[in-house]
C-alpha positions in Angstrom: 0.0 0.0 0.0 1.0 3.5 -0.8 -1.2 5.4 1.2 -4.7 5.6 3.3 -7.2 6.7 1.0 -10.3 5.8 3.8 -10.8 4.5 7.2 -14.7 2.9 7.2 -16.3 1.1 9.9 -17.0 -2.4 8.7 -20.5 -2.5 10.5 -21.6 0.4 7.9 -22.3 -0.2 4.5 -19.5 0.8 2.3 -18.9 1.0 -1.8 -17.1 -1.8 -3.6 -13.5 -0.9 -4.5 -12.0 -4.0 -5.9 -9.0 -2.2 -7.8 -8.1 -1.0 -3.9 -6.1 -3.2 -1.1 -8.1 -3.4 2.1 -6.0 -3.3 5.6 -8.7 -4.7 8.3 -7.7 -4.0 12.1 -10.2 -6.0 13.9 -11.2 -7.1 17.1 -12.3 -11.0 17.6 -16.3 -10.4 18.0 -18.2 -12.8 15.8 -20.5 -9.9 14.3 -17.1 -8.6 13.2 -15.9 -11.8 11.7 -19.5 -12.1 9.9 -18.6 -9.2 8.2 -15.1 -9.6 7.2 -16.5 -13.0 5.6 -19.4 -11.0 3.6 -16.8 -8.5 2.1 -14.5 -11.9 0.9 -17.1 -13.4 -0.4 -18.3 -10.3 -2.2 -14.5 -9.6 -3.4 -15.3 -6.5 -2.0 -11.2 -5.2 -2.4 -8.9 -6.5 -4.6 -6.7 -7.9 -2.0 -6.9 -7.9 2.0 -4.9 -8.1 5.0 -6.3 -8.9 8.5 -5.2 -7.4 11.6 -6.7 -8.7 14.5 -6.2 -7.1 17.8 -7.0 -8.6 21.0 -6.7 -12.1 20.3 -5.7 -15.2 22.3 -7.8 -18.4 22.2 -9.8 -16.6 19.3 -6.5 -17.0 17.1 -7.6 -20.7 16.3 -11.0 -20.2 15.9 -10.4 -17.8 13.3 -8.0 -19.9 11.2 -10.0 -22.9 11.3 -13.1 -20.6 10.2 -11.0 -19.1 7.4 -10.2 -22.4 6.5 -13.5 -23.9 6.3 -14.5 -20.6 4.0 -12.1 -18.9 2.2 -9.2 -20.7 -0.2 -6.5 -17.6 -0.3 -6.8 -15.3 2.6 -3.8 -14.0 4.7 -4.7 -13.8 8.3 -2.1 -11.7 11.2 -3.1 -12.0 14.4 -1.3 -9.5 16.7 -1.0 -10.8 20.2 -1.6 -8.0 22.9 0.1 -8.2 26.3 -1.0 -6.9 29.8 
């Protein structure tokens, strides 16, 4: 990526860019992971990266769910510590 050209909620409705690369920085609710799935199935961007924030047992969940649904998606989880 070169630059931000928009920072959009994923709860609100937003326009179909698929010449665009999508950065996601989530957190691990499954509302949340409903939509991420919606905007991959759609091909919503023309590629995306997922960011997850928060994440400890929720780390497998998501890559068996990815797995299950998705054939080429790149999934980061970044592991916060307290």
């Amino acid at each position: 990526m070169t630059g931000t050209a928009d920072i959009e909620q994923i709860e609100q409705r937003r326009v179909n860019n698929r010449e665009m690369e999508a950065l996601y920085i989530l957190t691990p609710e499954s509302h949340i992971v409903d939509c991420v799935l919606a905007d991959l199935e759609r091909k919503k961007y023309k590629q995306a990266s997922l960011l997850w924030t928060g994440c400890e047992i929720f780390d497998e969940f998501v890559a068996v769910w990815f797995a299950k649904t998705c054939t080429s998606v790149t999934t980061t989880s970044k592991k916060t510590y307290r």
